[in-house]
mmCIF file of the N, C-alpha and C atoms, coordinates in Angstrom:
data_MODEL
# 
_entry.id   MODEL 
# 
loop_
_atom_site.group_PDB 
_atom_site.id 
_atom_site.type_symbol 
_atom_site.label_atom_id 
_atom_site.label_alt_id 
_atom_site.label_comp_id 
_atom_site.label_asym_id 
_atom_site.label_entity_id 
_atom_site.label_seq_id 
_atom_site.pdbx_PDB_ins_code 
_atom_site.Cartn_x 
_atom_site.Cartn_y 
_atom_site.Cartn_z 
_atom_site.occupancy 
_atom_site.B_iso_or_equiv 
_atom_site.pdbx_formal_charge 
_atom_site.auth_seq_id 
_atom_site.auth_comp_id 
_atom_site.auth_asym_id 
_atom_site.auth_atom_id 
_atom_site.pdbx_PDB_model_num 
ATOM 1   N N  . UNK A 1 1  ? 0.859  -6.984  -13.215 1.00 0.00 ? 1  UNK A N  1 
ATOM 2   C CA . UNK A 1 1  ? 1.810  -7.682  -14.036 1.00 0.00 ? 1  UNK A CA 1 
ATOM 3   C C  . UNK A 1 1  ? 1.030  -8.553  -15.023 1.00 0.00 ? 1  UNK A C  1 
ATOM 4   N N  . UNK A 1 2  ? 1.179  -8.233  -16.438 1.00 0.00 ? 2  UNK A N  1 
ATOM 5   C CA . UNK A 1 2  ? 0.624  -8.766  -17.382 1.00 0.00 ? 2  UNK A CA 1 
ATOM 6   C C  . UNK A 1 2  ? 1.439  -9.504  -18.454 1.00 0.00 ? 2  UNK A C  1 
ATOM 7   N N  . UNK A 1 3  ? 2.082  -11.268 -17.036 1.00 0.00 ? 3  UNK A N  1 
ATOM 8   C CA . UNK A 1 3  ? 2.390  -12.215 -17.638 1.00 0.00 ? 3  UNK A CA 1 
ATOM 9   C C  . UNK A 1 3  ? 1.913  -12.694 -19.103 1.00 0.00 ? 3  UNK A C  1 
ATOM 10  N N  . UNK A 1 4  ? 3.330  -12.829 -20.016 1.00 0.00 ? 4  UNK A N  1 
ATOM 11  C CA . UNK A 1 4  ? 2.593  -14.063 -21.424 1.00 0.00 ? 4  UNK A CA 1 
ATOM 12  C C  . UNK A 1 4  ? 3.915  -14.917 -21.976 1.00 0.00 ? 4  UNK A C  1 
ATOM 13  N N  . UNK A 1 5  ? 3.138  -16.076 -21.342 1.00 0.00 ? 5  UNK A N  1 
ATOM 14  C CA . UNK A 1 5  ? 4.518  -16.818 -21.906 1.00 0.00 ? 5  UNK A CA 1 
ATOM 15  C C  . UNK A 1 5  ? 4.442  -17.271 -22.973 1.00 0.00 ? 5  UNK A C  1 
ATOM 16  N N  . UNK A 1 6  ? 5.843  -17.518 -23.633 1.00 0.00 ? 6  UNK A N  1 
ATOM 17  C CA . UNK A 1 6  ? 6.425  -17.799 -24.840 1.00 0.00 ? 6  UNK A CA 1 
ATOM 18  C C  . UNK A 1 6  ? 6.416  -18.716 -24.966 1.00 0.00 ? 6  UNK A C  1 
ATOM 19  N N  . UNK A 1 7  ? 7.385  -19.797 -24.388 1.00 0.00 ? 7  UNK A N  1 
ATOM 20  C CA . UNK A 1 7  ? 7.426  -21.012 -24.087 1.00 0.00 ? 7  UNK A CA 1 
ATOM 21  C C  . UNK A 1 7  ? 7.555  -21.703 -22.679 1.00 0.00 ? 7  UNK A C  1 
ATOM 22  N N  . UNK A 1 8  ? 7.520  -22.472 -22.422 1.00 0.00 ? 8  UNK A N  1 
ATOM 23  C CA . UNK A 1 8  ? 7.598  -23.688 -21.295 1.00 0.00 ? 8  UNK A CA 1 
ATOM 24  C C  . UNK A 1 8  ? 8.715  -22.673 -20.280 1.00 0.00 ? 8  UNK A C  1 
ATOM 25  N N  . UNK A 1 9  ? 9.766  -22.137 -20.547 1.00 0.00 ? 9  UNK A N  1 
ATOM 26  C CA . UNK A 1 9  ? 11.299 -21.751 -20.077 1.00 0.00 ? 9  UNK A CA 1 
ATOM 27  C C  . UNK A 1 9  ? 11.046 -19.812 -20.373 1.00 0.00 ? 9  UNK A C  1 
ATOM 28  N N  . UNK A 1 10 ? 10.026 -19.440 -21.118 1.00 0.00 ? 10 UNK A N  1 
ATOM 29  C CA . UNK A 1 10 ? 10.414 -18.049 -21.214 1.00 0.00 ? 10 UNK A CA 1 
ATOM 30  C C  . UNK A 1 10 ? 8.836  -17.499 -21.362 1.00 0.00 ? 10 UNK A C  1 
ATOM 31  N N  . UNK A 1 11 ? 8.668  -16.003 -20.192 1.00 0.00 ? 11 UNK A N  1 
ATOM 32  C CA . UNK A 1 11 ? 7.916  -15.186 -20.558 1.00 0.00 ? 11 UNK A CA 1 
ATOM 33  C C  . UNK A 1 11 ? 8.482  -13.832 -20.308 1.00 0.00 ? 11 UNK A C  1 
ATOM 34  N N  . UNK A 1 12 ? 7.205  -12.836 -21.375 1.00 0.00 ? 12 UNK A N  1 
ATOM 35  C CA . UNK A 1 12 ? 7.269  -11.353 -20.988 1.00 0.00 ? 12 UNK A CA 1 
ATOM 36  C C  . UNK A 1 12 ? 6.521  -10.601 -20.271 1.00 0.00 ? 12 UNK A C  1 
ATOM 37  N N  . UNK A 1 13 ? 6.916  -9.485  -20.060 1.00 0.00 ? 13 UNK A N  1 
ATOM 38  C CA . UNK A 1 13 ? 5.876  -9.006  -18.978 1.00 0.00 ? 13 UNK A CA 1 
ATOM 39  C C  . UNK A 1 13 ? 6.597  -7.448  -19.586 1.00 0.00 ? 13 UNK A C  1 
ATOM 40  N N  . UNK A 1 14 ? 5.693  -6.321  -18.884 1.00 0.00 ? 14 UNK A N  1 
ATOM 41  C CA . UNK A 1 14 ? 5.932  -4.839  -18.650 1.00 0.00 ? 14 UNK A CA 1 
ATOM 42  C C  . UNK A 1 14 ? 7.059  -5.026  -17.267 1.00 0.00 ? 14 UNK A C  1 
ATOM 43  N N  . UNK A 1 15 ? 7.362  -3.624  -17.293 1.00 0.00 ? 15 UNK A N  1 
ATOM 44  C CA . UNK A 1 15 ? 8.061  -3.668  -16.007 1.00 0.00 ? 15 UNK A CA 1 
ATOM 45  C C  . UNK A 1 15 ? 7.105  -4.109  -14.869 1.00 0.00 ? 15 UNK A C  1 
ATOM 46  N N  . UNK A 1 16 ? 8.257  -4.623  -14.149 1.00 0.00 ? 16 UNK A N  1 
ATOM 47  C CA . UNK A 1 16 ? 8.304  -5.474  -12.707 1.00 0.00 ? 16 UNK A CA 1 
ATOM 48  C C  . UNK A 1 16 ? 8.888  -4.420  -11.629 1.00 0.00 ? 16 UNK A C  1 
ATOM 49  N N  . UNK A 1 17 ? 8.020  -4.301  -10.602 1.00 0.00 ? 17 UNK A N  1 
ATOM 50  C CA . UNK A 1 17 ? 8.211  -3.296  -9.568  1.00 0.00 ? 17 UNK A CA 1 
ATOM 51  C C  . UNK A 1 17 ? 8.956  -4.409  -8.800  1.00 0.00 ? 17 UNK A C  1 
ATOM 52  N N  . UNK A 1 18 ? 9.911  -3.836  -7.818  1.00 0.00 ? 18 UNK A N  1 
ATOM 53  C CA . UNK A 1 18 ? 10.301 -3.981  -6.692  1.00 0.00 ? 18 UNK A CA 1 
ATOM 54  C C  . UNK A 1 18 ? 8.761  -4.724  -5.671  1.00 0.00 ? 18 UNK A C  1 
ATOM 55  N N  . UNK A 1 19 ? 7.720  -4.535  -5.315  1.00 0.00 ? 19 UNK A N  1 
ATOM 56  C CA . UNK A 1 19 ? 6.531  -5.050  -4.626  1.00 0.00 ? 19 UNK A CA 1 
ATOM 57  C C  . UNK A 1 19 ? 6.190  -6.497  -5.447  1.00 0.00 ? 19 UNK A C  1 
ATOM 58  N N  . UNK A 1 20 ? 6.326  -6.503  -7.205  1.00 0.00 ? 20 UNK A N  1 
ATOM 59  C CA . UNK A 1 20 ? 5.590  -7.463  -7.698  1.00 0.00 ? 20 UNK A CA 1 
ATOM 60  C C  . UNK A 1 20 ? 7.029  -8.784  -7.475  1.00 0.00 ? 20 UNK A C  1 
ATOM 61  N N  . UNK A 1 21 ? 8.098  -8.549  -6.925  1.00 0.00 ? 21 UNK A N  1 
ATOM 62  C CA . UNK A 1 21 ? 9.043  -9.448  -7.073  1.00 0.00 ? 21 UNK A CA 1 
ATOM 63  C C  . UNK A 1 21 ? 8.683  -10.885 -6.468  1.00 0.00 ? 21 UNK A C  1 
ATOM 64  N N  . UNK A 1 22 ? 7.983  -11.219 -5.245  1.00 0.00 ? 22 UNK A N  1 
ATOM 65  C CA . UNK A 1 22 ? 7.619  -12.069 -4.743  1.00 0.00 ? 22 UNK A CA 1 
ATOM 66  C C  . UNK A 1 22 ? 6.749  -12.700 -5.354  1.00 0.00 ? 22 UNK A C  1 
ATOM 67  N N  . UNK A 1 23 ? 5.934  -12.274 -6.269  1.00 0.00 ? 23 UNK A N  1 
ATOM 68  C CA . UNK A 1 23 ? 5.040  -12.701 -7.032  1.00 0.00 ? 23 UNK A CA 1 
ATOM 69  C C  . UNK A 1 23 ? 5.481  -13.433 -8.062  1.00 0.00 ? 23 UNK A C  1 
ATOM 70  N N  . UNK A 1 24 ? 6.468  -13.106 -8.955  1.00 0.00 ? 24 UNK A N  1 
ATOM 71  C CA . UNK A 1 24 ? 7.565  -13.270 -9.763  1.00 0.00 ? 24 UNK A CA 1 
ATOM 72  C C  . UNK A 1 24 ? 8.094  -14.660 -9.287  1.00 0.00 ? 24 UNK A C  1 
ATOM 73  N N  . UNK A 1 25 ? 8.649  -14.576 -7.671  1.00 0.00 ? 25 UNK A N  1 
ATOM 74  C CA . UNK A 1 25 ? 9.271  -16.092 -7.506  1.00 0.00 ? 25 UNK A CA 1 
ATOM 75  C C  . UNK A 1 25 ? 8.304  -16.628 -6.996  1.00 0.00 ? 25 UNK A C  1 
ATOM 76  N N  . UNK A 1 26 ? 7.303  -16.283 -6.901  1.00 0.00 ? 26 UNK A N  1 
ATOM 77  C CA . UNK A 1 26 ? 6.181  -17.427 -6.493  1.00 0.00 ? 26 UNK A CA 1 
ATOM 78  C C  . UNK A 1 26 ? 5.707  -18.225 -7.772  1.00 0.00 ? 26 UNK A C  1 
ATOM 79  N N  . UNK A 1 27 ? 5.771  -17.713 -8.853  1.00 0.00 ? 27 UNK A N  1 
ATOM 80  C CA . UNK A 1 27 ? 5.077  -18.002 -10.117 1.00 0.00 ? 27 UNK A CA 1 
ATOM 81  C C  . UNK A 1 27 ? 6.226  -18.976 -10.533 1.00 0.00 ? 27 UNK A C  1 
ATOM 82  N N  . UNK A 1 28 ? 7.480  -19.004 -10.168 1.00 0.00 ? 28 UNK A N  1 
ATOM 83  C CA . UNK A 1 28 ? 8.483  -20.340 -10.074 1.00 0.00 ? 28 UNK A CA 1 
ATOM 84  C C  . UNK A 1 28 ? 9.355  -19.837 -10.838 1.00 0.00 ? 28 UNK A C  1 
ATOM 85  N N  . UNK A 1 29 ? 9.559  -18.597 -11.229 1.00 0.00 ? 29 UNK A N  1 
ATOM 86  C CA . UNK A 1 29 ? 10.814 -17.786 -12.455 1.00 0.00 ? 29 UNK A CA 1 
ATOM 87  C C  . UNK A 1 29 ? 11.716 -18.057 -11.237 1.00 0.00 ? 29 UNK A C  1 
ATOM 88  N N  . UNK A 1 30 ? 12.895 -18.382 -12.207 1.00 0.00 ? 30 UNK A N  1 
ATOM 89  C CA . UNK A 1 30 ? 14.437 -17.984 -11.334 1.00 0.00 ? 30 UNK A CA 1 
ATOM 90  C C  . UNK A 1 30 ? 15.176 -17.368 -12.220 1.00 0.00 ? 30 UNK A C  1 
ATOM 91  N N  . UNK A 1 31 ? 15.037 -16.486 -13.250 1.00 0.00 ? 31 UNK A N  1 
ATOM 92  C CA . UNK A 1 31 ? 16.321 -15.219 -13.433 1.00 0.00 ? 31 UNK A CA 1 
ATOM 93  C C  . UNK A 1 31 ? 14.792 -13.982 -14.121 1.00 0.00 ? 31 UNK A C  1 
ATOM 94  N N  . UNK A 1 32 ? 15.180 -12.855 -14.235 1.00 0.00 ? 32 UNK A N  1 
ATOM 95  C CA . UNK A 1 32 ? 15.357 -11.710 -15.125 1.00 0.00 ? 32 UNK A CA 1 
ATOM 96  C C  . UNK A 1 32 ? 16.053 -11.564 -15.998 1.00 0.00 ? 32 UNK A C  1 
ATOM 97  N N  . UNK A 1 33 ? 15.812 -11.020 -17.082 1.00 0.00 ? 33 UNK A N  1 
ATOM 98  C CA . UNK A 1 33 ? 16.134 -9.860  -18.029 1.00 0.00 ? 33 UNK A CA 1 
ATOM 99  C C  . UNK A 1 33 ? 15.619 -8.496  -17.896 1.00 0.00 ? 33 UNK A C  1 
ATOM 100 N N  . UNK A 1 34 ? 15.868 -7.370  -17.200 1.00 0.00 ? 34 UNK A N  1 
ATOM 101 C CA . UNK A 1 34 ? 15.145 -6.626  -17.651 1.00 0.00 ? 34 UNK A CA 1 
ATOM 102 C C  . UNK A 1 34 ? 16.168 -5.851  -18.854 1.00 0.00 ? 34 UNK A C  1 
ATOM 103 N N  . UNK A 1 35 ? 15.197 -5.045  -19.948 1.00 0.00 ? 35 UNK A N  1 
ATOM 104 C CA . UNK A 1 35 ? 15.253 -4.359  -21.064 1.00 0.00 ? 35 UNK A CA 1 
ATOM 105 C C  . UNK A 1 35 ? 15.083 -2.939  -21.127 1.00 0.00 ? 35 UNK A C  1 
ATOM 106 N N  . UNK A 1 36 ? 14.454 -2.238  -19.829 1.00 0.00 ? 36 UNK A N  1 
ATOM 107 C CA . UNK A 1 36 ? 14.052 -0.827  -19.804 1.00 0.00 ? 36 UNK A CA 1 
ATOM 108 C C  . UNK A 1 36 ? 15.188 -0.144  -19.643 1.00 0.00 ? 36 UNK A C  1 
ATOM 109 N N  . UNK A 1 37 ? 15.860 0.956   -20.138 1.00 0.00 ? 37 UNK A N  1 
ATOM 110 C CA . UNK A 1 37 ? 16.571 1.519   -19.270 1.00 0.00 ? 37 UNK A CA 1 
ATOM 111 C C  . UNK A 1 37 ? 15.756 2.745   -18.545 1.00 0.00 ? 37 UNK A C  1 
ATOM 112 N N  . UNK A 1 38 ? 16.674 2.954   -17.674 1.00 0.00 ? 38 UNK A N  1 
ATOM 113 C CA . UNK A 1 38 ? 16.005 4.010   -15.850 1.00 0.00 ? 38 UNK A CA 1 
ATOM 114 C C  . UNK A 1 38 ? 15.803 4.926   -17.213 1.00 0.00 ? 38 UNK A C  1 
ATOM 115 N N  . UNK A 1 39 ? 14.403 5.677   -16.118 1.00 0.00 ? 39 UNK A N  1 
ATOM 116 C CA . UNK A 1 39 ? 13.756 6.935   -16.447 1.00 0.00 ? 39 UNK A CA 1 
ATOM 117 C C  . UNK A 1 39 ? 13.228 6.665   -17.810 1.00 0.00 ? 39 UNK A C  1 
ATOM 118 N N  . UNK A 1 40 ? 13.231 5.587   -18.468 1.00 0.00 ? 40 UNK A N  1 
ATOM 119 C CA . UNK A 1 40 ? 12.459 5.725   -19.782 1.00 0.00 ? 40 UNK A CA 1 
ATOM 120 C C  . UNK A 1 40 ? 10.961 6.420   -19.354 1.00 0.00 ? 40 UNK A C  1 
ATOM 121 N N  . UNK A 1 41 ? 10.116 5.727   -18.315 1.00 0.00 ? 41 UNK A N  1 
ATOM 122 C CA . UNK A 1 41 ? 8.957  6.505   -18.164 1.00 0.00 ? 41 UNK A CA 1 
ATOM 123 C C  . UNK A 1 41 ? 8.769  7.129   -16.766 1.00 0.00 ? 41 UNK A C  1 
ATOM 124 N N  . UNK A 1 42 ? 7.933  8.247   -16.543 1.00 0.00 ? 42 UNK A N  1 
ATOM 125 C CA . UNK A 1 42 ? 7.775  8.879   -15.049 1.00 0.00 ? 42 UNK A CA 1 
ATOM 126 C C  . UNK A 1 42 ? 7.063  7.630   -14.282 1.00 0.00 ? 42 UNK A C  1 
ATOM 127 N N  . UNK A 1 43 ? 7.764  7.250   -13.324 1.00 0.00 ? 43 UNK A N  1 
ATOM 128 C CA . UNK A 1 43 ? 7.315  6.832   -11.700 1.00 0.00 ? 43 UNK A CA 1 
ATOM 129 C C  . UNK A 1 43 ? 8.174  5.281   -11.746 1.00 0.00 ? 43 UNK A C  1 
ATOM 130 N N  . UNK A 1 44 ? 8.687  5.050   -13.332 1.00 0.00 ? 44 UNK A N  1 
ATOM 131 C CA . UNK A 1 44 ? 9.520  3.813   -13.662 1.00 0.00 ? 44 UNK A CA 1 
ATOM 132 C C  . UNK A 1 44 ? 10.407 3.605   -12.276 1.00 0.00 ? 44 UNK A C  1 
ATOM 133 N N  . UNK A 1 45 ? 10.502 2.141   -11.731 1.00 0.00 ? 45 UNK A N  1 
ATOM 134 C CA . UNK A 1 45 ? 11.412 2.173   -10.611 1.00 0.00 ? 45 UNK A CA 1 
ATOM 135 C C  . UNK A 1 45 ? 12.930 1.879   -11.475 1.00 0.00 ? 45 UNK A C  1 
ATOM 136 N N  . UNK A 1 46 ? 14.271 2.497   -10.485 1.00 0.00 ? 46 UNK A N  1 
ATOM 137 C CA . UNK A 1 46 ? 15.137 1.836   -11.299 1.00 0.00 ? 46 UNK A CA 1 
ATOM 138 C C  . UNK A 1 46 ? 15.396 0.318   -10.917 1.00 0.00 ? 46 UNK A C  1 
ATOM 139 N N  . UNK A 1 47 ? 16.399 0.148   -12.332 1.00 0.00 ? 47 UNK A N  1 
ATOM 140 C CA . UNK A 1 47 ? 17.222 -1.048  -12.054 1.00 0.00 ? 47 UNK A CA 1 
ATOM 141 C C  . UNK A 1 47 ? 17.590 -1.709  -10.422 1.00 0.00 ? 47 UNK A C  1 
ATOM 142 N N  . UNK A 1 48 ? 18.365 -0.740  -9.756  1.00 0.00 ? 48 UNK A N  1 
ATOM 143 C CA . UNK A 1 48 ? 19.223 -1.067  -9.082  1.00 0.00 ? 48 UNK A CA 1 
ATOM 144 C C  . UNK A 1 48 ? 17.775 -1.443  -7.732  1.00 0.00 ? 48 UNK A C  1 
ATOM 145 N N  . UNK A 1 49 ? 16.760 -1.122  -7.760  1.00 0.00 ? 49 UNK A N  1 
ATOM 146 C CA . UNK A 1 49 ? 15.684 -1.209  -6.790  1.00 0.00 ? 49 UNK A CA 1 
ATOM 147 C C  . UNK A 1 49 ? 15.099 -2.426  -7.432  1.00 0.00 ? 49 UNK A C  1 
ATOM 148 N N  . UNK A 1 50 ? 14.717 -2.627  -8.516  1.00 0.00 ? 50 UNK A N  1 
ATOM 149 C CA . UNK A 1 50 ? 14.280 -3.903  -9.013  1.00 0.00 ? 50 UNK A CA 1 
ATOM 150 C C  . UNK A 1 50 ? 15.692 -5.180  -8.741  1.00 0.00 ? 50 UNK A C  1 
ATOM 151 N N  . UNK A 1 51 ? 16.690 -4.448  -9.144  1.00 0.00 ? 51 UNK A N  1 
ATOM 152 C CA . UNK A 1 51 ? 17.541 -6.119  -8.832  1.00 0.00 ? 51 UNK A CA 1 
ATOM 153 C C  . UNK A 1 51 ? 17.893 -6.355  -7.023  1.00 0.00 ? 51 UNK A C  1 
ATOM 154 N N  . UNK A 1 52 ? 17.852 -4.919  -6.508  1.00 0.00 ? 52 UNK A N  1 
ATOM 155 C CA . UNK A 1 52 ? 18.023 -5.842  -5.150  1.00 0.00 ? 52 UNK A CA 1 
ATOM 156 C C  . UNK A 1 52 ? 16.323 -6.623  -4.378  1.00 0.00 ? 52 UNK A C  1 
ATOM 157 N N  . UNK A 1 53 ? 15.126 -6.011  -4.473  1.00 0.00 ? 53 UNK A N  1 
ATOM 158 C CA . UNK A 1 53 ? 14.208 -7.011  -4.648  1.00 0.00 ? 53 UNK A CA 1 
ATOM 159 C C  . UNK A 1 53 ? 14.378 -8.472  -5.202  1.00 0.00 ? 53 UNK A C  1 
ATOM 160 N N  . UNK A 1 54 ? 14.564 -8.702  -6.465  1.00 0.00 ? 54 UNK A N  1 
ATOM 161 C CA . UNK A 1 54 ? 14.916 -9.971  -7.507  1.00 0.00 ? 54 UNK A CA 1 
ATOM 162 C C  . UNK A 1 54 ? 16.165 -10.352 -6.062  1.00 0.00 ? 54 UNK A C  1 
ATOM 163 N N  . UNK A 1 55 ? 17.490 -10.612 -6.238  1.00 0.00 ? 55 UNK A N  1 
ATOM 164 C CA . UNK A 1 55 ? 18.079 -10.965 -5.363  1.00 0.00 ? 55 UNK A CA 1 
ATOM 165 C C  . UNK A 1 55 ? 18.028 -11.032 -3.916  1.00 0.00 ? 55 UNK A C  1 
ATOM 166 N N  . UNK A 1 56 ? 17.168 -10.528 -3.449  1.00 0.00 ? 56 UNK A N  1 
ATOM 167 C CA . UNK A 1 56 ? 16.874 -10.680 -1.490  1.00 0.00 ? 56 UNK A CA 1 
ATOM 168 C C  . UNK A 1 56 ? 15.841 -12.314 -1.901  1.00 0.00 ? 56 UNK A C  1 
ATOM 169 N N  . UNK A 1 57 ? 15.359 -12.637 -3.586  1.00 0.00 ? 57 UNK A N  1 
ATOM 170 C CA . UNK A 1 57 ? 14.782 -13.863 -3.281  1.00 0.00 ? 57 UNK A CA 1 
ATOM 171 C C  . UNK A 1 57 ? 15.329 -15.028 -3.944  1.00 0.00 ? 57 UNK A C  1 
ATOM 172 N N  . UNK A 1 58 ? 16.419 -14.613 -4.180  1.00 0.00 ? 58 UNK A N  1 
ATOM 173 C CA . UNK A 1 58 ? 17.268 -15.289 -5.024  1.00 0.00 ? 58 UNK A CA 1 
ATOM 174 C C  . UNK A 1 58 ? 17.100 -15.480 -6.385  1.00 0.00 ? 58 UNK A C  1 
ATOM 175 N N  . UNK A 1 59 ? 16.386 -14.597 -6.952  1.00 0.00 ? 59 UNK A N  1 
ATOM 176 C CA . UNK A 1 59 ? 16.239 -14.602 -8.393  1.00 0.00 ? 59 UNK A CA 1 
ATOM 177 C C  . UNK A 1 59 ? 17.526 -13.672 -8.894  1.00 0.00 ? 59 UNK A C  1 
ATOM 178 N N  . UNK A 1 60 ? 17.972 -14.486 -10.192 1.00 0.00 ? 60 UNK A N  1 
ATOM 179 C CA . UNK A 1 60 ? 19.073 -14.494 -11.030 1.00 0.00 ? 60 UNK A CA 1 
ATOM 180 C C  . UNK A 1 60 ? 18.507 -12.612 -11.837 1.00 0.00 ? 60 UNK A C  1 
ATOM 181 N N  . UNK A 1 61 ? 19.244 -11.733 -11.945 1.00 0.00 ? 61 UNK A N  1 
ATOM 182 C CA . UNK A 1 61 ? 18.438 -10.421 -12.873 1.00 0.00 ? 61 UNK A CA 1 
ATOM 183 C C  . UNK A 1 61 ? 19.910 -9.822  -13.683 1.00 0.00 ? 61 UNK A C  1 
ATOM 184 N N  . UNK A 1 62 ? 19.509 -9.462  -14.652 1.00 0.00 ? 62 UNK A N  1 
ATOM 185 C CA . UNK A 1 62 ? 20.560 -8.880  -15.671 1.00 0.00 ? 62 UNK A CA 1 
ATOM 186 C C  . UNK A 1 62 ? 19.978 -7.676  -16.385 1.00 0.00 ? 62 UNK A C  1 
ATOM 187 N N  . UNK A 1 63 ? 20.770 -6.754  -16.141 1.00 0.00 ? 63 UNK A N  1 
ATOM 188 C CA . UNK A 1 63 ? 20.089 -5.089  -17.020 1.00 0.00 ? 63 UNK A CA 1 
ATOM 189 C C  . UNK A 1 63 ? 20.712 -5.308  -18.442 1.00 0.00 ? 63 UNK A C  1 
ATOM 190 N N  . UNK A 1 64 ? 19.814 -5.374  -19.387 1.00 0.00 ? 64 UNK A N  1 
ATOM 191 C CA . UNK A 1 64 ? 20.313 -4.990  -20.901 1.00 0.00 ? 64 UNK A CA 1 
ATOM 192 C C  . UNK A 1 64 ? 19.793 -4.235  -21.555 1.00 0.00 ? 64 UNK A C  1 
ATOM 193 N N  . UNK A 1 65 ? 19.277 -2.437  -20.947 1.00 0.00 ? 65 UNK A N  1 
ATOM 194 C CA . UNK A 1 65 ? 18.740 -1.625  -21.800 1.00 0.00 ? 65 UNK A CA 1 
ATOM 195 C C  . UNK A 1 65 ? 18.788 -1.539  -23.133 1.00 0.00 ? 65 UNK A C  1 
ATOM 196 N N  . UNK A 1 66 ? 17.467 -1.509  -23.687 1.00 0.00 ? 66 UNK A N  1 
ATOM 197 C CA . UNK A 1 66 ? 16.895 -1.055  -25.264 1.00 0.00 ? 66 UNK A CA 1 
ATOM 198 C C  . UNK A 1 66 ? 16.811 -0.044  -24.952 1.00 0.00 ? 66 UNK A C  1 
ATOM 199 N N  . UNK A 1 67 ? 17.221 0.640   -25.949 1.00 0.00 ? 67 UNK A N  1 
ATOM 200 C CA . UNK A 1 67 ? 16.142 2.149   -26.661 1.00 0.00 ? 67 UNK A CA 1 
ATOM 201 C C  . UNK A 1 67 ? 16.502 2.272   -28.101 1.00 0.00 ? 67 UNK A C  1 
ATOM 202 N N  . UNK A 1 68 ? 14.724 2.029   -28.708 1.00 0.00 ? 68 UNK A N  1 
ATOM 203 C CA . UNK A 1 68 ? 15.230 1.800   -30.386 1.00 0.00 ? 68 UNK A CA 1 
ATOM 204 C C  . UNK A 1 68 ? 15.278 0.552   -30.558 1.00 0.00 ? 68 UNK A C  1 
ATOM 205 N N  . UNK A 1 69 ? 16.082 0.435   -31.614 1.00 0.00 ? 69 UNK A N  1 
ATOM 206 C CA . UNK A 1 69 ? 16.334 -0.913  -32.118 1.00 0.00 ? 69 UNK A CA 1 
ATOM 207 C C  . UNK A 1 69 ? 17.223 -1.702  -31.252 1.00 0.00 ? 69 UNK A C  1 
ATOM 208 N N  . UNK A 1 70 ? 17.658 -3.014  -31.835 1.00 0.00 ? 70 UNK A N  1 
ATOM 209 C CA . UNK A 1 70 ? 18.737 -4.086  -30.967 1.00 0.00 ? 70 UNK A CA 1 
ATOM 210 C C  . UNK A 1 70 ? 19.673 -3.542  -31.166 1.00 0.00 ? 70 UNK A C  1 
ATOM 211 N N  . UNK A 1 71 ? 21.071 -3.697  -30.741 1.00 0.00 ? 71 UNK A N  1 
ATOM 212 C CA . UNK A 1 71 ? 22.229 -3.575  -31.526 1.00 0.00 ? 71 UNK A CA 1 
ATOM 213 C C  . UNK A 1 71 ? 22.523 -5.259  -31.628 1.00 0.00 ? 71 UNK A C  1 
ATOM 214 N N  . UNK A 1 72 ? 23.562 -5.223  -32.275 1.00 0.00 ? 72 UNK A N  1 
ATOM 215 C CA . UNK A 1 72 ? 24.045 -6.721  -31.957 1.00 0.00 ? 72 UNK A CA 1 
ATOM 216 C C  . UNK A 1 72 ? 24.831 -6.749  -30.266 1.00 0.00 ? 72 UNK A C  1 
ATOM 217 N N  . UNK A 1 73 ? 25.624 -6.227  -29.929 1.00 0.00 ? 73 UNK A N  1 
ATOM 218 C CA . UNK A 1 73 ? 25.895 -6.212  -28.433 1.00 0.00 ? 73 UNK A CA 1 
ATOM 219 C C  . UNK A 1 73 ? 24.648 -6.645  -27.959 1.00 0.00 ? 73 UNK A C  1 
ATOM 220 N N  . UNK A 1 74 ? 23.418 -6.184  -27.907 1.00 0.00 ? 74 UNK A N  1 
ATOM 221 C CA . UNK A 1 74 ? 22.571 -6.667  -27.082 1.00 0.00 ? 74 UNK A CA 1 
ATOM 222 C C  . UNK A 1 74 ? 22.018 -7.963  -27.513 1.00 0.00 ? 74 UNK A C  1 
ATOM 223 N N  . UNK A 1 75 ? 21.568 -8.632  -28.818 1.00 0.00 ? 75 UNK A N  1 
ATOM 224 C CA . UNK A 1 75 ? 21.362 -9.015  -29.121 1.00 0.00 ? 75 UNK A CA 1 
ATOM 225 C C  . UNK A 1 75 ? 22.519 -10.514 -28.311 1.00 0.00 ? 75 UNK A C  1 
ATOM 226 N N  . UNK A 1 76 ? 23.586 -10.369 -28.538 1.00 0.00 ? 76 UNK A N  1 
ATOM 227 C CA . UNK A 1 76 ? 24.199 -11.590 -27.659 1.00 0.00 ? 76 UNK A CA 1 
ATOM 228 C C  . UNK A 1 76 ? 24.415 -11.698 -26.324 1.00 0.00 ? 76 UNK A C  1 
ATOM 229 N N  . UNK A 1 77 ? 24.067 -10.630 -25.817 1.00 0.00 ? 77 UNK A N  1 
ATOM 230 C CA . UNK A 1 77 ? 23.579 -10.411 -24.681 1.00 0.00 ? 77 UNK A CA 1 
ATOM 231 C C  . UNK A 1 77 ? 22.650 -10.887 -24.108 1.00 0.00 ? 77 UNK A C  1 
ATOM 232 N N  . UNK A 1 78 ? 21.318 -11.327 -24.598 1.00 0.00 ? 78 UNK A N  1 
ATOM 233 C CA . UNK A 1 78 ? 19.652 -11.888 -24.474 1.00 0.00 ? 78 UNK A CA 1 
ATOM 234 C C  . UNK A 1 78 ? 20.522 -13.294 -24.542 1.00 0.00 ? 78 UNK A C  1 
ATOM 235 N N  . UNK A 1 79 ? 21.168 -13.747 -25.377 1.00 0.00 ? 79 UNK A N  1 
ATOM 236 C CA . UNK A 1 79 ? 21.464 -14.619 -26.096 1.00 0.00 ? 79 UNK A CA 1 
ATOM 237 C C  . UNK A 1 79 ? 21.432 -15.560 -24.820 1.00 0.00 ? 79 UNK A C  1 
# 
């Protein structure tokens, strides 16, 4: 996981496995965004395996697949 934060309240990263989740709330995050949608790449875990990891530690997670550009839907979505 190749943390970079933005500010004080926000970083990015590549996808987050289901294994790196503990790591995630150890580092003191309490929500997700993820942005991938499933199967964009081979061995990608899905969503639904990444958010029940994130939630067994009580981290907050929200799916808002990209592919391409933003739309505005997503865009107030991040929001």
């Amino acid at each position: 996981m190749n943390l970079r934060k933005v500010d004080d309240s926000f970083a990015v990263t590549g996808q987050i496995t289901p294994e790196q989740m503990q790591a995630v709330a150890d580092a003191g995050f309490k929500s997700i965004v993820c942005a991938r949608p499933d199967d964009e790449e081979p061995g990608q875990p899905n969503f639904v395996d990444v958010a029940r990891a994130a939630e067994t530690l009580g981290l907050a997670i929200t799916h808002i697949p990209v592919s391409g550009m933003l739309g505005e839907g997503q865009v107030i979505r991040f929001r």
